[in-house]
Every structure is written in structure tokens, then in C-alpha cells.
C-alpha positions as CSV (number, residue, x, y, z in Angstrom):
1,X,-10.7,23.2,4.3
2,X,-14.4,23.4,3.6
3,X,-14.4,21.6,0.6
4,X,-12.5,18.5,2.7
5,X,-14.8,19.1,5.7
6,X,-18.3,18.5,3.3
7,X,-16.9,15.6,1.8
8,X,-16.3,17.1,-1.5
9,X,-12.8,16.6,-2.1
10,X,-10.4,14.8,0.2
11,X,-7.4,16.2,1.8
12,X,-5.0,14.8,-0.4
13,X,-6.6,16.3,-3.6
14,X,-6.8,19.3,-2.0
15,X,-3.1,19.6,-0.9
16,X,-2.4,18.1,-4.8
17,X,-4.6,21.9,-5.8
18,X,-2.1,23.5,-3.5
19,X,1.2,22.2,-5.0
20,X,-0.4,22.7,-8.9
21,X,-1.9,26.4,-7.8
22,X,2.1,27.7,-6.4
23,X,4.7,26.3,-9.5
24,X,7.6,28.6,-8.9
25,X,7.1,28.2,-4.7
26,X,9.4,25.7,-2.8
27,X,6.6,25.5,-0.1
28,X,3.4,27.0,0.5
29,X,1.9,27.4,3.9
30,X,-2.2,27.2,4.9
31,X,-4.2,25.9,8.0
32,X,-5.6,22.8,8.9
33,X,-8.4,24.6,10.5
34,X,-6.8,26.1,12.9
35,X,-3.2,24.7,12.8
36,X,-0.6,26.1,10.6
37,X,0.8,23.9,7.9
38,X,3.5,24.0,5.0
39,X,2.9,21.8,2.0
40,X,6.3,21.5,0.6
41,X,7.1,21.5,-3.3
42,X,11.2,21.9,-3.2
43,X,12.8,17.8,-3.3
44,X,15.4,18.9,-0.6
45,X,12.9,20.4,1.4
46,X,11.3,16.7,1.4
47,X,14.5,14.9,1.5
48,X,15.3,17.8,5.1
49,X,11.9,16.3,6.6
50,X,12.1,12.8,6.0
51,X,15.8,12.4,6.5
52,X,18.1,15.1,7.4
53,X,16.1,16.7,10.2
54,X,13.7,13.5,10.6
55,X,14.4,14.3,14.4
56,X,12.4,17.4,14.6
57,X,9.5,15.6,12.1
58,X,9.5,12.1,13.5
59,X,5.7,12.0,14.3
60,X,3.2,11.3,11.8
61,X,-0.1,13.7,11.5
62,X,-2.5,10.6,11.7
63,X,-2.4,8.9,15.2
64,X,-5.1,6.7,16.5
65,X,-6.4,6.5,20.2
66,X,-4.9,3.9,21.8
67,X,-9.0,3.4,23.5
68,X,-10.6,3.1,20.0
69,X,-7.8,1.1,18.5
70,X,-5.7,-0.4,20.6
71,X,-4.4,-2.8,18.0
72,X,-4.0,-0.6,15.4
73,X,-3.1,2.5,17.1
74,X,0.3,0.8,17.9
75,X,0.7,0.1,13.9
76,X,4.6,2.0,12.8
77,X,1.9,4.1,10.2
78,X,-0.3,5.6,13.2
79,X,1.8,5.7,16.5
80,X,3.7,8.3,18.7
81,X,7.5,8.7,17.5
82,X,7.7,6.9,21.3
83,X,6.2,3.4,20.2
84,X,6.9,3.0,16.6
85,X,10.4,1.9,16.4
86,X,10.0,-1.6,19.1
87,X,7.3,-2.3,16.8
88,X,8.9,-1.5,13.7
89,X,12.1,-3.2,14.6
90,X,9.6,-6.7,15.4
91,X,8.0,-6.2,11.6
92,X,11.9,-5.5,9.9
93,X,13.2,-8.8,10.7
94,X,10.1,-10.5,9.4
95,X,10.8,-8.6,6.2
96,X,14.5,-9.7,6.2
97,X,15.8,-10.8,2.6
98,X,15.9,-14.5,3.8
99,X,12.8,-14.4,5.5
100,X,11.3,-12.9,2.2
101,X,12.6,-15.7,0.7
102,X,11.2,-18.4,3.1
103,X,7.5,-16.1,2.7
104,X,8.1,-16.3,-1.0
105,X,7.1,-20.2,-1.4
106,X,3.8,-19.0,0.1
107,X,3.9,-16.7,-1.8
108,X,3.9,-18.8,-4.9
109,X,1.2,-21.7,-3.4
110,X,-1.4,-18.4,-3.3
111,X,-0.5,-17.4,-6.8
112,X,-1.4,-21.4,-7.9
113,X,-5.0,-21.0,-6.1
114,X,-5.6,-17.6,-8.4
115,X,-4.6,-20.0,-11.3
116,X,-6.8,-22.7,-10.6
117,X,-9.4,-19.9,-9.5
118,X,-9.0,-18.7,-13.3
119,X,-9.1,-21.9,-14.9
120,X,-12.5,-22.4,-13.3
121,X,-13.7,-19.3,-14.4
122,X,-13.0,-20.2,-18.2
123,X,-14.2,-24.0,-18.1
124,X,-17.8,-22.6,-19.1
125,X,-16.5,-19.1,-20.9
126,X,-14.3,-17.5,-23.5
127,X,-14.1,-14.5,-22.1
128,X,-14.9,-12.8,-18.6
129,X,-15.1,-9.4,-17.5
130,X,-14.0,-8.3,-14.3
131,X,-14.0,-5.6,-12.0
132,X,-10.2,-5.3,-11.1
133,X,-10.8,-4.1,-7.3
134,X,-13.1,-6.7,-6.2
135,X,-11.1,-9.5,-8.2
136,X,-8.0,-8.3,-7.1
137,X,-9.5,-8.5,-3.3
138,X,-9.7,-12.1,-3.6
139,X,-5.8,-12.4,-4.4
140,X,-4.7,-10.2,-1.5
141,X,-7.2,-11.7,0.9
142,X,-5.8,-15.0,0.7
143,X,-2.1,-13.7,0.7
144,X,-2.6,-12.2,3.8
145,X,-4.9,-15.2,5.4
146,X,-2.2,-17.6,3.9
147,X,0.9,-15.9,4.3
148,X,0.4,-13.8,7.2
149,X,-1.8,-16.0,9.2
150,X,-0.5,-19.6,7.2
151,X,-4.7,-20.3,7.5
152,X,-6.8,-21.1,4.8
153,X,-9.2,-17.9,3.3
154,X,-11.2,-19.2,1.3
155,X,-11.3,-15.7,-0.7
156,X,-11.6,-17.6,-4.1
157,X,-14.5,-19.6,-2.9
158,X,-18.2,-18.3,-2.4
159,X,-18.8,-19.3,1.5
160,X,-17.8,-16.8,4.3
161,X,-14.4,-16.2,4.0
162,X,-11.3,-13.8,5.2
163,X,-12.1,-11.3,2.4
164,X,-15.5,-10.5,4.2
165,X,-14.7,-10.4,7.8
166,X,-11.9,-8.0,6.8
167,X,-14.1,-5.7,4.5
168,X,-16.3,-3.8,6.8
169,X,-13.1,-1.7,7.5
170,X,-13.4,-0.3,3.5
171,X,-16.0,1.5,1.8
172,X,-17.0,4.7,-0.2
173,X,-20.2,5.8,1.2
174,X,-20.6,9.2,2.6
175,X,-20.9,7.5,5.8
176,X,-17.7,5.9,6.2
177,X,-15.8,8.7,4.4
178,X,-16.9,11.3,7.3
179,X,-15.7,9.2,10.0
180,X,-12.4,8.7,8.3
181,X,-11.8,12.3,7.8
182,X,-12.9,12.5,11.4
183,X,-10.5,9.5,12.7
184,X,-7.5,11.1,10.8
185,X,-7.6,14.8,11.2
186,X,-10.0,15.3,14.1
187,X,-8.5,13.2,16.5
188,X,-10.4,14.8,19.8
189,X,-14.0,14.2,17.8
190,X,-13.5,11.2,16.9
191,X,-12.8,10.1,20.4
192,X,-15.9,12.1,21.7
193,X,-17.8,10.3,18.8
194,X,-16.5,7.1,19.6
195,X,-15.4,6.3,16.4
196,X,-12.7,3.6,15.7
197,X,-10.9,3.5,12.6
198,X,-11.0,-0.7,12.8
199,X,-14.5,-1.7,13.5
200,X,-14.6,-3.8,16.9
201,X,-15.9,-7.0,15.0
202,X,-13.0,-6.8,12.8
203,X,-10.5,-6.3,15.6
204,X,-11.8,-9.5,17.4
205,X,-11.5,-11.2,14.1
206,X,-7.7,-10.4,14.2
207,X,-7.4,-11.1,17.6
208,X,-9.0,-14.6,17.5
209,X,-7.5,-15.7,14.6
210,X,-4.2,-14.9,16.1
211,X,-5.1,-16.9,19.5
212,X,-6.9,-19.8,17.2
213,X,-3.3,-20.2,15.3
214,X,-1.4,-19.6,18.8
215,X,-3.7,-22.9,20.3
216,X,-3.6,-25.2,17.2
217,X,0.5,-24.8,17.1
218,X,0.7,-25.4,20.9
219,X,1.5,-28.7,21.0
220,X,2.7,-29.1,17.5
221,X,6.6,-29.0,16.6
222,X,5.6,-28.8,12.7
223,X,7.8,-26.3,10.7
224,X,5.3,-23.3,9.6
225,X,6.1,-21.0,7.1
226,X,4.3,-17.6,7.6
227,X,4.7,-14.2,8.7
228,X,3.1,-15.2,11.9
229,X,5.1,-17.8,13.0
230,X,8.0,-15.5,12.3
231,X,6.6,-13.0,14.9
232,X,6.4,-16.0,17.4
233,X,9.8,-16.9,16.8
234,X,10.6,-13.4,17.4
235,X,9.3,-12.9,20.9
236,X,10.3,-16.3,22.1
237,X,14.4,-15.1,20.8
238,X,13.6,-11.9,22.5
239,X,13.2,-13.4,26.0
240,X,8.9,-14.0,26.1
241,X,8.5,-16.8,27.5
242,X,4.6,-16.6,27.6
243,X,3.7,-15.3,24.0
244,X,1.9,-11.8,23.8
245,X,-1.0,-11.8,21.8
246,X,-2.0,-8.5,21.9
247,X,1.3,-7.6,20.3
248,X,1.0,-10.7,17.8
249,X,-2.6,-8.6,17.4
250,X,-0.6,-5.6,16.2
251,X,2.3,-7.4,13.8
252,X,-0.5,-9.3,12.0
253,X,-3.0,-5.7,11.5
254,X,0.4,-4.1,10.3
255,X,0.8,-6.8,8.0
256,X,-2.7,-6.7,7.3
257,X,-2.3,-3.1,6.2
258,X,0.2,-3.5,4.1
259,X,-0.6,-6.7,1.9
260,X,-4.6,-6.1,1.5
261,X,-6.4,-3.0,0.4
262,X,-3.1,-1.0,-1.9
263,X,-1.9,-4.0,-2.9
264,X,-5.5,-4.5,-4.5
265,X,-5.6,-1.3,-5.6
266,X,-2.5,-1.0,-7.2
267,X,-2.6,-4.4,-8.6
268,X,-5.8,-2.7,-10.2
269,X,-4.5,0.2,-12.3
270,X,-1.6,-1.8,-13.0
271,X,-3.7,-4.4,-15.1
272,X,-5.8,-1.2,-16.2
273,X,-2.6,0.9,-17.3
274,X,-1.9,-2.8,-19.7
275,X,-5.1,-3.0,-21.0
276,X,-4.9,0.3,-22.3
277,X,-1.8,-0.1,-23.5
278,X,-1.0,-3.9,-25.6
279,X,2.2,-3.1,-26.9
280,X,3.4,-2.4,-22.7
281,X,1.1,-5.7,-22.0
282,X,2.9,-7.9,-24.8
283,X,6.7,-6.8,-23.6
284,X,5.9,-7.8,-20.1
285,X,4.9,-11.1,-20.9
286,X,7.3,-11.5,-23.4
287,X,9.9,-10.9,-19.9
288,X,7.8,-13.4,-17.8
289,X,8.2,-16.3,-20.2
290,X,11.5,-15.5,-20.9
291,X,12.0,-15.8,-17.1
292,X,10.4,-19.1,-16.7
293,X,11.8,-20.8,-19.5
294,X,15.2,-19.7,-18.3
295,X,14.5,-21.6,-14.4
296,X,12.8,-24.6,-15.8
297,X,8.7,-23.3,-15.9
298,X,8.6,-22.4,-12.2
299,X,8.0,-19.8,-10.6
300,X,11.0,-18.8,-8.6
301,X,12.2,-16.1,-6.0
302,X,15.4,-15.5,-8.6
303,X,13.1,-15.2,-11.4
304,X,11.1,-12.7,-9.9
305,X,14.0,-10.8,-9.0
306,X,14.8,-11.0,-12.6
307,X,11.5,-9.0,-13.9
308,X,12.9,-5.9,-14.1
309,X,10.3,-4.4,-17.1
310,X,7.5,-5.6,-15.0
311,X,9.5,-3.9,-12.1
312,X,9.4,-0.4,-14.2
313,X,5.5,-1.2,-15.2
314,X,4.4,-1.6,-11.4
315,X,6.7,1.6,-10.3
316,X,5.2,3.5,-13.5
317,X,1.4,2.6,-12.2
318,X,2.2,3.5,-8.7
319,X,3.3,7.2,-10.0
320,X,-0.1,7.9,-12.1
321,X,-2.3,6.8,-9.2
322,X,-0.3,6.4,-5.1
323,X,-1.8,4.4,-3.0
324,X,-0.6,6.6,-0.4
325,X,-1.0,9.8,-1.8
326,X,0.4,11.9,1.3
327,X,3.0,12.2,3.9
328,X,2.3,14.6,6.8
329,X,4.9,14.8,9.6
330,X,4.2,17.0,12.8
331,X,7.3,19.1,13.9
332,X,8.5,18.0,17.0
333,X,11.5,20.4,17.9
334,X,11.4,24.1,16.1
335,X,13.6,23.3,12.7
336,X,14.0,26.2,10.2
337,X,13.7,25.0,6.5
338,X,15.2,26.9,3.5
339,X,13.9,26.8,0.2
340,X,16.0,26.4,-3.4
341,X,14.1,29.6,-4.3
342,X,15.2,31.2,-1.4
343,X,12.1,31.4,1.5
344,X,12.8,30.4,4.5
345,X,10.2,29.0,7.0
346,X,10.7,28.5,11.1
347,X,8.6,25.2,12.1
348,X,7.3,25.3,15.6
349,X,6.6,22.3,17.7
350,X,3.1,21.3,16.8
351,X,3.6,22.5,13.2
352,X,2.6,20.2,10.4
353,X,4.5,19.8,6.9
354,X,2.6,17.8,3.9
355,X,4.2,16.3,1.1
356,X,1.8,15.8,-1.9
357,X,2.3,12.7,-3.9
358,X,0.0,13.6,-6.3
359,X,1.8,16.9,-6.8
360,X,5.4,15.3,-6.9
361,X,4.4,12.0,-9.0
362,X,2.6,14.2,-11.7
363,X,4.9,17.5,-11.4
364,X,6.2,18.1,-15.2
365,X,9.9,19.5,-13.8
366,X,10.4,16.1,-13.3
367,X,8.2,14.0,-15.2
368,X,8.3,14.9,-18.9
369,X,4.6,14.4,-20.1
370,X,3.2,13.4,-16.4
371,X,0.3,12.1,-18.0
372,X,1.7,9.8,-20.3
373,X,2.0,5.8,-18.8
374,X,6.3,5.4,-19.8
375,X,7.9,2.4,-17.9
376,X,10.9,3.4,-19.1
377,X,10.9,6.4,-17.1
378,X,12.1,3.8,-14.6
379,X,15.2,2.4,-16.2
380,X,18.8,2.7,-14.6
381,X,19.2,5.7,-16.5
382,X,16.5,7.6,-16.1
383,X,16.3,7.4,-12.5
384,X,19.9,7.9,-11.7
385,X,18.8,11.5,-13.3
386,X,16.6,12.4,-10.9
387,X,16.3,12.8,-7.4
388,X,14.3,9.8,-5.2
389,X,12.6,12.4,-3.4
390,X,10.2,12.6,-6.3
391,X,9.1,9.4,-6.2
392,X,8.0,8.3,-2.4
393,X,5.6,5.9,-2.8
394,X,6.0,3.8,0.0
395,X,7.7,7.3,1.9
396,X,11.4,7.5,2.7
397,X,13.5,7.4,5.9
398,X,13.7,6.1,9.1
399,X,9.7,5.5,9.0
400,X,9.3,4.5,5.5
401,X,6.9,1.7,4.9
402,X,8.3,-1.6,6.2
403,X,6.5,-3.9,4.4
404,X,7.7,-2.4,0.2
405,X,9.7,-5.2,-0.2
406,X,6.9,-8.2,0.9
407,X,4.3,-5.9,-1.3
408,X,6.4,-6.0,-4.6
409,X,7.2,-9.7,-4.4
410,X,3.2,-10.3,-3.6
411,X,2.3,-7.9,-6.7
412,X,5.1,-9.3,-8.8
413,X,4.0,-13.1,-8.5
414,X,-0.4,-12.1,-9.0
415,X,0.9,-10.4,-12.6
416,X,3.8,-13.5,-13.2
417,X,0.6,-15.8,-13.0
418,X,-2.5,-13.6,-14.8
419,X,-0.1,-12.5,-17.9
420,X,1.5,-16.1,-18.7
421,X,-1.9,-17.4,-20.1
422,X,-3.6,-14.2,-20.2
423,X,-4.4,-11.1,-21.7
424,X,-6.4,-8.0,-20.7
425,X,-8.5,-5.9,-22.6
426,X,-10.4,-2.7,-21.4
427,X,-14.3,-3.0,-21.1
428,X,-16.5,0.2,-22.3
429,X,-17.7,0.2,-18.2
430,X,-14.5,2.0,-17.3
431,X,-15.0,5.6,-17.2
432,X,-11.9,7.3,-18.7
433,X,-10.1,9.2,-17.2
434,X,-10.6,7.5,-14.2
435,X,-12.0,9.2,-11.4
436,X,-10.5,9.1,-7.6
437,X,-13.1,8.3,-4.7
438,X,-12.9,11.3,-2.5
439,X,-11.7,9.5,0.4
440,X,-7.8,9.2,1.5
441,X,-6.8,6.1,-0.6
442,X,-6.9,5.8,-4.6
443,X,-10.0,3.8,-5.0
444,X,-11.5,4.2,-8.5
445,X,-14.8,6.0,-7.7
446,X,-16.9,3.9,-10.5
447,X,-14.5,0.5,-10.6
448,X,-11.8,-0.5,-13.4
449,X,-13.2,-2.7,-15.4
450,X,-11.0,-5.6,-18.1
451,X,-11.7,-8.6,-20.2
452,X,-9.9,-11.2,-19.5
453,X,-8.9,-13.2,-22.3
454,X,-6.7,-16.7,-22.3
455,X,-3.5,-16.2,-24.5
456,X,-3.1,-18.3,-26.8
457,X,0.5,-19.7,-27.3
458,X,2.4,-19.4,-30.6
């Protein structure tokens, strides 16, 4: 773990060492300091932990004290296997197909602010170059100010806006990398060090804007269409007749959590991945104005659904570089797992087991040419070939993320709008290959930069 502790390489890149260093091994076992762990490379191994015995794995390794952050400590992602499911259950219906389809004409109104947003951008220039994060933080910020909070962001404007109250939480430097090694595997230090994995100002920024909404829709009978409102509706069908805002606090972070920072990110290589490859660019939008021809020029939640190359593009982007690039469970009642090679293992209570995305997404047995960006690894009959336990990027089972759907529809619209007038090419500032921030998430450690180009119609 020394190379994790000094900040050299994060955890996930060093379990990803692990899984590459042990090919012919269905799991292979180290310590987490002092606590024994078993990074698992078998597919039925990670199908037994997520799924068949999810009973005795049904607690996540990364927890956050309720003291520090009592907001997001109660997110499905970080909470005891005793909180998560009320507060999943809240978040599932908001994620319903028909509520997805109320979300989606938000949805689209956020997508027509990035299109205006562009259009701007090209009234005194030909061509821009962008760095994809930062650009792609604008999008996402007002998704989640819009469609989560049904308030204005102002993320595509130059005043203070959602984007930067919410930012303090990211960052690369040294500084914030230690304390979120520190929040996620050294529980007990952090709390002696006091340090919170949402900075305070950021948590009163949630909670305010959630009592600011709460007062202005007091006395208003106005129909509101946004993730928020659905969560109200929620408690008040589930017997609240005072609305909690604390929990409200909680359903609008997890939302948060899910529509901001990997959406941005994967959004990111996504556009990166088509830069670097025209022919993959040209077929997609070939798709997306096929689409909108075919339902009159707009937009539409059954056009989106109709995307499917773009579909296999964003799944194909999301294997080369996970957003979420591991699952670690802690063993809750003693489970013994057997191996397809044979080795058998006895977890304990208090065990952990890993699951390298990484090592699964980029693991030749079942990626021909890991290397290689193939959206067609992702058509009906390629993946009907292999097993899903391969591919986990949003996790699997009874605590997969609850938010995939919401995120794809988000993702989907951003590329519908950008690639119907656009094109992207790739700018000499991206370093290739692309190099991983050595912190938890996927962050390009120098940027992903693109020109932007308009497209010009036949």
C-alpha cells in the first residue's frame, strides 16, 4: 500500500497491477494495511459477490461519518447495508421510466441552453478549442441545477453560478487527494482529522437551495417538473405531512453525485475517443440526423431511445476509461467463495473483496484487442457472448447505481445536440496516451483537449 499511501498511485490502479500481475488466478488476496483483502479476477466470483451471496457482501468499503457528512454519509453509495435501501427505494421511483420521461423535457430545455451557449461561442470564431472537462462541467452543472433543483445555474454564463459553489468538492492537488484517500480508506483518521468528504460550505449550499425551492413553492400550486419536486411528492404519498429537508438534503446530493462530475468526465473521453476517431464520429451523426428527421427535427425521448450506435459509442468510452473504476464490498457473514480454477477462499466478517474495473474492462480473455476503441463490441451479438459481469460500470445488483438510466439519457441528449452541427477534432495539447489523475475517479491528469468545428450540411 505504500505507493497508495504517498500519493503515487491510487488504489484503483494499484488493485488494476494486481489483477494484470496474477492472469491464470481467479482471485488474489493482499492487505489493506492491516486488513485482509481478495481482489477477484473469476466473473462468477464477481457475479457470487454482487448477487448470489450479496447478503454476506451487502456493505460497501467506503462509508462516511454520519458527524462529518451527515448529508452525504446517508447517500445509497456510502451508507451502512442498514440505511441504504429507505433511501434507495426514495431515489428508484424518481428514476421510474415515466418519471424519466417527465425529467426528459428538462432534459432537452438544458441541452437548447448548451446550443445557444455554442452558437455564441462561434458568432466571433470559426473554430474554438476546448478543454472537454471544464466545458463539459458547464453542461452537467446546469442539468443538475435545472433538473434536479428546477432553478436556474447559470453554468453557461460568467457570474457566480451552480458550477462554482459545487466545485470546491473536486480537485487534483496533493492536498485534496490525501484527504480523500484518508476519507475513504482511513475512516477512524479522518474523523480524528476532521475531514469531511463534502466541504461544509458546499453542504449549506445544498441544504439552502433545497429550503430556498421548499419556500418559493409553498404557496404555489404550479406544476414543477424536476427531480426535486418528485422527492416532495414522495414524502407527502408516504405519510410526511411536514416535509423533511434534511432527507430532501440527501435525495438532491445523491442526485448530485450522480449527474455532475462522471457524467462530465465521461462525456469527456467520449468526445475525445470521436475526435480520434472521424469515421466512429461521422456514423454517429449520420444516426442522430437520421433520428431527428424521422420525429420531425425534435429532439424526442423516443428518438433518444432509438440511438443505439451512439448507445454502443458511450458504453465503448465507459470501458477504456470507468468513472467508477472499483467495487469493494466488506463481508458481512463468513461466505466461502470457489474459484473456476479451482481455489477456494473462506471470507470472514470484516473481510473485504475488490473488483477491478480497470482489470475486467481491459482484460484480453474478454476483450479482444482491449486497447482498441470498437463500438461494436457492444452490439446484440457481441454482448449476448459474454458474461455482464465483465462490464459493471455503474456495478450490478441489489446496490447498483440508481441513477444509470437518468445518466445515459443526460449524456445521450449533450452528444444529440454537440454532433448535429458539430464536429470535433483533436488539439496537439492532449497528451496521448492519456494519463489518469492519481486520485479515485478518472480525471485526465493534463485535460482532453478538441476543436470544435461547425458542420457544415450537405
Amino acid at each position: 500500500m505504500w505507493s497508495t499511501f504517498t500519493l503515487q498511485k491510487s488504489f484503483p490502479s494499484l488493485c488494476e497491477r494486481i489483477y494484470k500481475c496474477y492472469p491464470n488466478y481467479s482471485m488474489i488476496g493482499f492487505y489493506q494495511f492491516k486488513t485482509p483483502t481478495l481482489l477477484l479476477r473469476d466473473p462468477d466470483l464477481v457475479k457470487s459477490v454482487l448477487v448470489t451471496n450479496f447478503s454476506s457482501f451487502d456493505e460497501n468499503q467506503i462509508l462516511l461519518d454520519p458527524e462529518l457528512d451527515p448529508s452525504m454519509s446517508k447517500n445509497p453509495f456510502f451508507t451502512t447495508r442498514d440505511n441504504w435501501k429507505e433511501i434507495r427505494a426514495a431515489l428508484t421511483t424518481g428514476f421510474s421510466s415515466r418519471k424519466l420521461k417527465s425529467l426528459f423535457l428538462s432534459t432537452r430545455e438544458v441541452s437548447y441552453k448548451l446550443k445557444n451557449y455554442l452558437t455564441k461561442l462561434f458568432e466571433r470564431n470559426s473554430v474554438i478549442e476546448v478543454d472537454l472537462v471544464q466545458f463539459w462541467n458547464k453542461y452537467t452543472g446546469e442539468f443538475v441545477a435545472n433538473v434536479g433543483f428546477g432553478m436556474e445555474g447559470h453554468c453557461f454564463e460568467d457570474t457566480h453560478n451552480f458550477q462554482k459553489a459545487v466545485s470546491p468538492m473536486f480537485g487534483s492537488s496533493i492536498l485534496t487527494r490525501a484527504m480523500e484517500m484518508i476519507s475513504f480508506y482511513s475512516p477512524r483518521l479522518a474523523k480524528i482529522l476532521r475531514i469531511r468528504r463534502v466541504p461544509k460550505k458546499v453542504e449549506l449550499f445544498f441544504r439552502n437551495a433545497v429550503k430556498d425551492v421548499l419556500e418559493a413553492r409553498k404557496h404555489n400550486d404550479e406544476n414543477y417538473n424536476d427531480f426535486l419536486q418528485m422527492m416532495i411528492e414522495y414524502q407527502k404519498t408516504h405519510g410526511m405531512e411536514t416535509l423533511d429537508e434534511r432527507t430532501l438534503t440527501i435525495y438532491m446530493e445523491g442526485f448530485f453525485l450522480d449527474a455532475y462530475e462522471s457524467a462530465s468526465i465521461t462525456l469527456s473521453f467520449l468526445c475525445f475517443q470521436l475526435a480520434l476517431y472521424p469515421v466512429i464520429q461521422k456514423k454517429a451523426r449520420k444516426e442522430i440526423i437520421y433520428s431527428l428527421t424521422k420525429f420531425g427535427g425534435e429532439l424526442s425521448y423516443e428518438g433518444l431511445n432509438e440511438l443505439n450506435y451512439l448507445e454502443q459509442i458511450l458504453n465503448e468510452s465507459i470501458r477504456l476509461n470507468a468513472t467508477i473504476p472499483l467495487l469493494s464490498k466488506v463481508c458481512t457473514q463468513e461466505c466461502q467463495l470457489l474459484g473456476n480454477d479451482g481455489l477456494l477462499c473462506k471470507i470472514k466478517p470484516g473481510d473485504i473483496t475488490v473488483i477491478s474495473l480497470y482489470g475486467l474492462h481491459m482484460d484480453p480473455k474478454y476483450w479482444p484487442e482491449p486497447e482498441k476503441f470498437d463500438p461494436e463490441r457492444f452490439n446484440e451479438e457481441q454482448k449476448g457472448s459474454r458474461s455482464k459481469f465483465v462490464f459493471l460500470p455503474f456495478g450490478e445488483g441489489p446496490r447498483m447505481c440508481v441513477g444509470r438510466r437518468m445518466a445515459m439519457i443526460e449524456m445521450k441528449v449533450a452528444m444529440v445536440q454537440l454532433l448535429k452541427d458539430y464536429y470535433l477534432e483533436l488539439s496537439p495539447k492532449t497528451r496521448i496516451p492519456v494519463e489518469r489523475d492519481s486520485n479515485f475517479s478518472t480525471m485526465p491528469e493534463c485535460g482532453l483537449w478538441v476543436y470544435v468545428k461547425p458542420f457544415l450540411k450537405d
